[in-house]
C-alpha positions in Angstrom: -9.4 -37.8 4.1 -6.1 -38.8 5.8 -2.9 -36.8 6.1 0.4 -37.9 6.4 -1.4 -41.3 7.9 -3.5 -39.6 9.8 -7.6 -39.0 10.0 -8.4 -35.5 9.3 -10.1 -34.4 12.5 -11.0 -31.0 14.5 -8.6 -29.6 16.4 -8.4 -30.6 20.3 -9.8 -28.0 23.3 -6.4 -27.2 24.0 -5.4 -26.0 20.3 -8.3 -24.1 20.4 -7.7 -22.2 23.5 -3.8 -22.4 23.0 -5.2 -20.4 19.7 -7.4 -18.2 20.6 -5.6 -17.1 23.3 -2.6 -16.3 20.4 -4.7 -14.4 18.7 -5.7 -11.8 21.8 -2.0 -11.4 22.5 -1.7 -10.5 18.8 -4.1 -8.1 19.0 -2.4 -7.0 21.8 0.8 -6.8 20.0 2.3 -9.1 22.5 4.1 -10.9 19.5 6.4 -13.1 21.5 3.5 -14.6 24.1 1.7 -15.3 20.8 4.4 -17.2 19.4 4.9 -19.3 22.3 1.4 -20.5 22.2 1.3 -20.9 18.6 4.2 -23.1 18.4 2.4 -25.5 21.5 -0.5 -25.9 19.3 2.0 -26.9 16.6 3.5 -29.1 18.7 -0.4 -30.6 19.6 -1.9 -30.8 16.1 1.3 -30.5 13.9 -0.3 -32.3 11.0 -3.0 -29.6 10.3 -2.4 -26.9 8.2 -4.3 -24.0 10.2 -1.5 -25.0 13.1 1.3 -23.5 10.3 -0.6 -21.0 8.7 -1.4 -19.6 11.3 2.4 -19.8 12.9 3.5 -18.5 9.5 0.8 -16.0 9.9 2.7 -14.1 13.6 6.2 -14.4 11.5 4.6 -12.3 9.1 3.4 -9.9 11.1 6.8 -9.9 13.0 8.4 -9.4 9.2 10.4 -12.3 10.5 10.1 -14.1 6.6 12.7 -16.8 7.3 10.3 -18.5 9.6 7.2 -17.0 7.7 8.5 -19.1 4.5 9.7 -22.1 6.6 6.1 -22.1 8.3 4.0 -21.6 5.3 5.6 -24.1 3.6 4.8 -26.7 6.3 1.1 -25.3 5.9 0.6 -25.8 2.1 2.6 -29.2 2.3 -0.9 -30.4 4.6 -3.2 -28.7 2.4 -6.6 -30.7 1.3 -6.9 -27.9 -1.7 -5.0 -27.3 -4.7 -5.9 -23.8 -5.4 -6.9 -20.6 -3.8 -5.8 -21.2 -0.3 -4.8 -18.2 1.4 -1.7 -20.2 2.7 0.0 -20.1 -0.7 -0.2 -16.4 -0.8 1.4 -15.8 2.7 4.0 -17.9 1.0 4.3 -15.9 -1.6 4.4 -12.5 0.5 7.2 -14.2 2.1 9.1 -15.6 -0.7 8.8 -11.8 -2.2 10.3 -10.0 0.5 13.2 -12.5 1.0 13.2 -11.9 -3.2 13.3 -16.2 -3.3 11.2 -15.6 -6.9 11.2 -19.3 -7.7 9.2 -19.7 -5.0 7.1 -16.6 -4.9 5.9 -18.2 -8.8 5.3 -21.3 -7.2 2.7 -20.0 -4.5 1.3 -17.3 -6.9 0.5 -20.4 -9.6 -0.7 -22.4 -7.0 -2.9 -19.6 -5.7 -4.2 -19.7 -8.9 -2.9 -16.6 -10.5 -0.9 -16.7 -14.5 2.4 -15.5 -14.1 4.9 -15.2 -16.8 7.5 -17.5 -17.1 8.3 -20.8 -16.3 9.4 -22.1 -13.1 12.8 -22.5 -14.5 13.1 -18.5 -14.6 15.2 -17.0 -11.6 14.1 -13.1 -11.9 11.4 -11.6 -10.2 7.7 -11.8 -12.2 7.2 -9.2 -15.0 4.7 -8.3 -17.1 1.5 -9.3 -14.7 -0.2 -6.4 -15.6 -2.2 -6.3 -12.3 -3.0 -2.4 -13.1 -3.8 0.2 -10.6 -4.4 -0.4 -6.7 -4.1 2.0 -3.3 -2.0 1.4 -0.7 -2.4 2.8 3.1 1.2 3.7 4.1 2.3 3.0 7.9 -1.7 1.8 9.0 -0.7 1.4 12.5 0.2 5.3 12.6 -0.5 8.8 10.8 -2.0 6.3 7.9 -2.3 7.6 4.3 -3.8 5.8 1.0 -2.0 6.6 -2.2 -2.2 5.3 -5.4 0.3 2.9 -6.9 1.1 0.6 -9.8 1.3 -2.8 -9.0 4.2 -5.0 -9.6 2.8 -8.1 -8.6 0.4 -9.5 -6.4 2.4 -8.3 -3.1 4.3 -5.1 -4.5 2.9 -2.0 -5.2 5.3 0.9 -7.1 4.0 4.5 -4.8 3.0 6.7 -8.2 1.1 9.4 -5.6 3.6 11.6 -3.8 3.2 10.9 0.1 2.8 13.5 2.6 5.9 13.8 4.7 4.6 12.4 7.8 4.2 8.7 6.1 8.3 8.9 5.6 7.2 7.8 2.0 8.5 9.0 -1.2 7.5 8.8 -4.7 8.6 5.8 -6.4 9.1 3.7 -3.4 8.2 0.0 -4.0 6.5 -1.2 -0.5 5.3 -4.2 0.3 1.8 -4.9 1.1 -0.5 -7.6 2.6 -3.0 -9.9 0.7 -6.8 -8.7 1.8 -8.0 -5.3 1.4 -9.3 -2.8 3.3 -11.1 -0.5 1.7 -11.8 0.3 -1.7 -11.3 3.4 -4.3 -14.1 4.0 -6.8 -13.6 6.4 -9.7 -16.3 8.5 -11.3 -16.4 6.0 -14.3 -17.0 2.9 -11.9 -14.3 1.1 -11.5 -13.4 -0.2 -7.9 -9.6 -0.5 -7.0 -8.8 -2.1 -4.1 -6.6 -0.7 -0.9 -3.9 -3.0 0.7 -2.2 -2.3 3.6 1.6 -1.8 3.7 3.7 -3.6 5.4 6.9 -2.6 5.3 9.6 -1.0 2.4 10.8 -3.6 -0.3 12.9 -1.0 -2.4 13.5 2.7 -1.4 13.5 6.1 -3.8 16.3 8.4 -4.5 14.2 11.0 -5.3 13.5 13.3 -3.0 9.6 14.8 -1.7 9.9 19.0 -1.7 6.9 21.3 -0.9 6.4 24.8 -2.4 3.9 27.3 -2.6 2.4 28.0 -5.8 0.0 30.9 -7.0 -1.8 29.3 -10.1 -4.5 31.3 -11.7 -6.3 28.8 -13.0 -6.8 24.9 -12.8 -4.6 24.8 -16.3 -1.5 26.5 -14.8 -1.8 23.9 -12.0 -2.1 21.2 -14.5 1.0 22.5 -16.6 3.4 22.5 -13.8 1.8 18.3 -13.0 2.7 17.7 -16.9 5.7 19.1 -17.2 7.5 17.1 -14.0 5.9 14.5 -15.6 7.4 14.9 -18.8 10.8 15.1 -17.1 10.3 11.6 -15.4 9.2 12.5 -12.2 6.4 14.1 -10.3 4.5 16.9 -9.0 1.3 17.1 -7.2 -1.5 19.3 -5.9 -1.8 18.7 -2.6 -4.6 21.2 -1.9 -6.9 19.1 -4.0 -5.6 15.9 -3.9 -5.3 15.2 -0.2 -8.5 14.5 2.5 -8.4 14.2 6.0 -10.7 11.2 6.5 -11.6 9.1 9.8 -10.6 5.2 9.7 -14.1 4.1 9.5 -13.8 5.9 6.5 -11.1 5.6 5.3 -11.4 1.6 5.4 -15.1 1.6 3.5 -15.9 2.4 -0.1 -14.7 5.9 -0.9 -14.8 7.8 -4.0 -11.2 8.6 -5.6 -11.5 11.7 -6.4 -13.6 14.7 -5.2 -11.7 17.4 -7.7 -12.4 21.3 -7.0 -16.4 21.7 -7.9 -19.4 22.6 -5.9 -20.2 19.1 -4.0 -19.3 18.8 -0.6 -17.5 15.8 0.5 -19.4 14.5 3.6 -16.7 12.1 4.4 -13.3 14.9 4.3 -12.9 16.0 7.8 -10.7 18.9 6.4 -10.9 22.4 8.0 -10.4 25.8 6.3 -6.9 26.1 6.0 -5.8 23.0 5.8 -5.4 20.4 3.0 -8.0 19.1 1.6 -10.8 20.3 -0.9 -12.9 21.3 2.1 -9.6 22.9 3.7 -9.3 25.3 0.3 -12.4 26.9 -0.5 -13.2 30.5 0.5 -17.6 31.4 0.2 -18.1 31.8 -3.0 -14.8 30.7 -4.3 -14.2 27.0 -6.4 -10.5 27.9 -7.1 -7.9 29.3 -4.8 -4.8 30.6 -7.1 -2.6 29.8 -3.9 -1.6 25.6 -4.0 0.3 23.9 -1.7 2.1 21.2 -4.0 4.6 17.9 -3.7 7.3 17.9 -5.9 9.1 14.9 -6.2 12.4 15.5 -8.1 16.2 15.6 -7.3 18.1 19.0 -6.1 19.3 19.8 -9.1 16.0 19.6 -11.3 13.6 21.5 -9.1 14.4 25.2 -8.8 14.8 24.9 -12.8 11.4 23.1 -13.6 9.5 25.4 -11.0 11.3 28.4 -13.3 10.5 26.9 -16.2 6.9 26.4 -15.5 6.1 30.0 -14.7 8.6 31.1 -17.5 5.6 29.7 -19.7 3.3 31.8 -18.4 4.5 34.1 -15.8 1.3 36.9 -15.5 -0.9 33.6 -14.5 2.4 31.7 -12.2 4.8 31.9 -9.5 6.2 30.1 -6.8 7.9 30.6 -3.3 9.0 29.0 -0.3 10.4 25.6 -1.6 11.4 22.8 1.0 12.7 19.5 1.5 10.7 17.5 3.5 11.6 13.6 3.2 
C-alpha cells in the first residue's frame, strides 16, 4: 500500500524512542515535554497516521481541541481503513466539545456508528438512543461513578445526584472519553459500560442540597424519590445508593446495585457510620429510619417538597438539617 506516494513502512528507531519516550512523560503528566517529542516524530514520519493520532491524542488530554481536531484530521486523512479506527472517534470527541456537529457526524459515520440526519444538518445529533451508561466524575481525584443518560457517543446527561466532593450536579452534561473502564452489571444481566469524564460540556442550574430524613420504612424513602421526580427534578438516598470502593474495584466488573438486604458487599469499603449500605446497618437491623439524602432542586422548591412529603404521611416522616452543598 502507498500513501500520499509513499511505501507504507514501520516507523524509524528514532520515532519509536521519540514516542515512547512521549508516552512516559504523559504518564508523568509532563504534557509539554510530550508534545515536543510528539511533534519531532511528526516531523520524522509525517505521512503515518499513528504520528497524528497520537499528537491529536496529548491535545486531547490537554483539552486543547483546536489542535486535537486539526491533528486528528491529519490522522484519518492517512488512514488505510474505512471504518472503526479509533482515530475517527477522537475526532469526534473533539469536534463535540468545540460543538463543530458537522463534523462530529462525519467521524461518528465513519466510525461506523447510524446517526440521524444527514450531513447537511447543522444541530447537534438527536435521537441516538445510546441508552444508559456510568460515568466516573474527576478520575484523577476523589473519583465517583454515577449513572447517566447518554446523548451521544461522547456526552453523557448526570441522571444520579453527585456527592459534593465531585463539584457535580444533577443534570450536568460532561464529556467523556471513548474506552471504558469498568463496567456496571444489574441484577437482570445487563452490562453498562463506565467512561471516564473529561471535562464539563454544559453545567446545571440546579442546585445539590443534603438533609436528614427519618423514613420508617423503605416506602417513605421511595415516596419522597417519586415525588421530586414528579416535579422534574431529583432526590436520592445516599445511605443506600453510595459505596466506598477501591480503584481496582472500582475499574472491574461491579454489580449496580447492592440495595438494603442481608448480603454483604465484599467489594464496599464503607464503615459504620458512613455512607454506604455497609456504613448503615446496625446488628440485627436491614433498615435504618434515619437517611442521609441528595436533593437536587432549586431554593424555592425544596423546603415545600420536603413538607409536602411528610405532610403525606407525617407519623412515618420528617426531616431536618437541610444544606446546600454545590
Amino acid at each position: 500500500m502507498r500513501i500520499f506516494g509513499k511505501g507504507r513502512h514501520r516507523p524509524s528507531a528514532s520515532w519509536r524512542q521519540a514516542t515512547d519516550r512521549a508516552f512516559t512523560l504523559i504518564g508523568d503528566g509532563r504534557y509539554e515535554d510530550a508534545g515536543a517529542l510528539l511533534t519531532r516524530a511528526a516531523d520524522l514520519e509525517p505521512w503515518l497516521s499513528e504520528s497524528w493520532f497520537n499528537l491529536a491524542l496529548l491535545h486531547k488530554f490537554r483539552h486543547d481541541w483546536e489542535q486535537a481536531r486539526a491533528a486528528g484530521l491529519r490522522a484519518v486523512a492517512l488512514l488505510d481503513r474505512e471504518a472503526g479506527a479509533p482515530d475517527w472517534w477522537n475526532v469526534g470527541i473533539a469536534a463535540t466539545a468545540l460543538q463543530d456537529w458537522p463534523l462530529a457526524r462525519r467521524a461518528w459515520q465513519a466510525y461506523g456508528l447510524r446517526v440521524p440526519g444527514g450531513a447537511a444538518v447543522s444541530g447537534e445529533p438527536v435521537g441516538m438512543d445510546l441508552g444508559s451508561a456510568a460515568v466516573r466524575l474527576s478520575p484523577e481525584g476523589e473519583a465517583e461513578v454515577v449513572w447517566g443518560r447518554r446523548l451521544d457517543p461522547a456526552r453523557v446527561e448526570v441522571l444520579s445526584i453527585p456527592l459534593p466532593s465531585s463539584g457535580r450536579r444533577w443534570g450536568e452534561v460532561v464529556l467523556h472519553d471513548g474506552v471504558p473502564h469498568g463496567e456496571r452489571t444489574t441484577a437482570a444481566g445487563h452490562a453498562y459500560p463506565v467512561f471516564d469524564e473529561i471535562e464539563l460540556w454544559a453545567p446545571s442550574p440546579v442546585p445539590t442540597w443534603v438533609v436528614l430524613l427519618e423514613a420508617a420504612t423503605e416506602e417513605d424513602r421511595d415516596a419522597l424519590e417519586q415525588l421530586a421526580a414528579d416535579a422534574g427534578f431529583a432526590a436520592e438516598d445516599w445511605s443506600s445508593s453510595v459505596r466506598l470502593l477501591c480503584r481496582m474495584c472500582s475499574e472491574s466488573r461491579m454489580p449496580s446495585d447492592e440495595g438494603d438486604g442481608e448480603h454483604l458487599d465484599p467489594h464496599d469499603h464503607s464503615e459504620p457510620g458512613h455512607p454506604g449500605p455497609l456504613g448503615h446497618r446496625t446488628d440485627g437491623q436491614l433498615w435504618v429510619p434515619e437517611r442521609e439524602c441528595g436533593v437536587a432542586a432549586p431554593a424555592p422548591l425544596v423546603r415545600g417538597l420536603l413538607d409536602g412529603w411528610v405532610a403525606d404521611s407525617p407519623d412515618s416522616r420528617d426531616w431536618r438539617d437541610l444544606e446546600e452543598v454545590c
